[in-house]
N, C-alpha and C positions, 0 to 999 in steps of 0.2 A: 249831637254830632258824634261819630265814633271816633278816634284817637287814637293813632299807634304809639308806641313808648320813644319819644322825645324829651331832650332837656326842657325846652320850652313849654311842651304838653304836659310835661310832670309838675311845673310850677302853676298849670290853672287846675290841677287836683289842689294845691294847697288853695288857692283863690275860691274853690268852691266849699271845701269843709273849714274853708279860716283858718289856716295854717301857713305855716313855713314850713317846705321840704327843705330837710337840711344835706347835703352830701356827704355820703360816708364813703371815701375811697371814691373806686372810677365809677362802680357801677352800680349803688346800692344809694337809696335815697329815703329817707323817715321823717316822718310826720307823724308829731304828736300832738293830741287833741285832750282837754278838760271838759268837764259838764259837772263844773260845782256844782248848778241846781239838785243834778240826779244822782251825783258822788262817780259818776264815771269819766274811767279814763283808758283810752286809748291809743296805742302806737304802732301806725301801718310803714311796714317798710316794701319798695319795690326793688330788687333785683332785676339787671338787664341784661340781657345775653348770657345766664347760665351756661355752661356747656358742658355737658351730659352726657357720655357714652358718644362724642363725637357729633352731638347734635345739641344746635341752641336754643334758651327757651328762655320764658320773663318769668316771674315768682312775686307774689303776692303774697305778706305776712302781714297778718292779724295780733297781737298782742292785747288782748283786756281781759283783765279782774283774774280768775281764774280760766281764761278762755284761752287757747290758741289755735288757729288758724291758717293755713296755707291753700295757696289756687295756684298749681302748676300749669305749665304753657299757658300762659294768660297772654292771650293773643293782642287783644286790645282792650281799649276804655270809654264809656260815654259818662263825660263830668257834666250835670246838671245844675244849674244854678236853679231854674227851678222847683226841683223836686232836692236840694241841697243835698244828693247825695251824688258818690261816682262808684259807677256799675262798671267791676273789672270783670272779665270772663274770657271764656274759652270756648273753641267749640272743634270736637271730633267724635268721628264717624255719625253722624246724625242727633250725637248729643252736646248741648251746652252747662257748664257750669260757670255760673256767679258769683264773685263775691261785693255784697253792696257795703261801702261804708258810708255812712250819715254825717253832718254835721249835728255835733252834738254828742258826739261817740258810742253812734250806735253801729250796729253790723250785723249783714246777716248771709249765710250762704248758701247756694241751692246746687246743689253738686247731680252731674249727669242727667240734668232734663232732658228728655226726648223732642227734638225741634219741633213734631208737631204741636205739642203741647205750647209752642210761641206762636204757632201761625193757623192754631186752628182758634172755634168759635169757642171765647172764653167760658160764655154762661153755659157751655153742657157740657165742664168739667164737674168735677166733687168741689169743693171750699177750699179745699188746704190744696189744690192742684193749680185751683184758678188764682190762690195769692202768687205760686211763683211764674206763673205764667206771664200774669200782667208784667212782674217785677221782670223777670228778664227778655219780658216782648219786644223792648228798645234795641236788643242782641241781633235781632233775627233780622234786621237790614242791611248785615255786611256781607259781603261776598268774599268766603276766603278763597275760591279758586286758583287766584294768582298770589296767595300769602306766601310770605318767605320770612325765617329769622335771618336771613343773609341779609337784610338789609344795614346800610353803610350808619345807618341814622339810630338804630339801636342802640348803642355805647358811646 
């Protein structure tokens, strides 16, 4: 199920990668994860209602090992409990970008896919086309025609 950025909705991202979001100030919320087994660690923080040159937007940071990470206008979220991870992403002018964080602390991110490539037929891409396709194909069932960051329920 897709998920706009709510207090409530923010707390079944920690439910699904095992965590506690914690609140930092009004509009910033982090979550950090261990994977003793693998020696990884990571810490996702969301940003809600940015506002940028007059216009509002979500923000998505990555923190691990020597990695970091950002997904601006991140429009919405699908948390998965069965696939344990939650796919943040965005989507303009006909392109999506992803970013997946795992239980387990793992992460991965697909920046400016072209939407066909979520709604066309996976097997007659290339390999490395059709990994991110599958991965952010869950994206391609929201309709943002009537999206707005004016919504009351962001902050």
């Amino acid at each position: 199920m897709i998920h706009e950025f709510t207090e409530e909705n923010i707390l079944s991202i920690g439910n699904v990668l095992e965590g506690t979001p914690k609140k930092l100030g009004d509009d910033v919320y982090r979550l950090e994860m261990v994977n003793s087994e693998d020696g990884r660690k990571l810490a996702l923080e969301i940003h809600l209602g940015l506002e940028i040159d007059g216009r509002r937007m979500n923000m998505v940071s990555v923190y691990s090992g020597s990695t970091f990470m950002q997904l601006h206008n991140c429009t919405a979220f699908i948390a998965s409990e069965l696939l344990k991870q939650v796919t943040f992403f965005g989507k303009e002018g006909g392109n999506t970008s992803g970013l997946i964080v795992e239980q387990g602390a793992g992460c991965s991110l697909y920046a400016n896919v072209d939407d066909a490539v979520l709604s066309g037929d996976f097997t007659k891409l290339p390999e490395d086309v059709m990994m991110c396709g599958v991965a952010l194909s869950l994206t391609d069932t929201l309709d943002m025609d009537d999206f707005s960051f004016e919504d009351e329920d962001l902050s």
